[in-house]
C-alpha angles and dihedrals in degrees: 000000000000095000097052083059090054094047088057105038084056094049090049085051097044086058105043107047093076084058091048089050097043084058098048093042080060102045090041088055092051085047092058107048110243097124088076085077104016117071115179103221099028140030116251122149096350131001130313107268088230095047080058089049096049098051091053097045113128087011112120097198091055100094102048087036093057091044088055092043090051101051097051104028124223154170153241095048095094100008137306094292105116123225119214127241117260121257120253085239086074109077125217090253099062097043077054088052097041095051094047077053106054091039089062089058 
């Protein structure tokens, strides 16, 4: 009987932390601060998050590409429009977080 409960509790778990993260990758973008630039749906300051999404997708490196990316800014991918490097205030994690997030736009 007790096992059944644990099945099931893993199962509900290992369903519901994607949605967890999907919702943190969003908040942490809006902490720090890049939604100042990024907008999901348009280009503004910088490119459309979904327009990012969109260029990397099938590609295996993208994720640790775009973290990379993220953390020490950059141009020329999306014009010549430089992005900033990321403050140290900002962990590793949530850059991690942050990029899952936007490559599932």
């Amino acid at each position: 009987m007790k096992a059944r409960y644990f099945i099931a509790m893993t199962a509900a778990l290992a369903v519901s932390v994607p949605a967890f993260a999907a919702d943190d990758g969003e908040a942490l973008l809006k902490k720090s601060n890049c939604a100042a630039c990024h907008n999901v749906e348009k280009k503004t300051v910088g490119p459309a998050l979904k327009d990012i999404a969109a260029k990397y997708k099938g590609d295996k490196e993208a994720q640790a590409k775009l973290e990379k990316k993220v953390r020490a800014g950059g141009a020329g991918v999306f014009g010549t429009m430089p992005m900033p490097a990321t403050g140290k205030s900002v962990s590793d994690g949530d850059i991690k977080t942050m990029v899952t997030w936007i490559l599932q736009k």
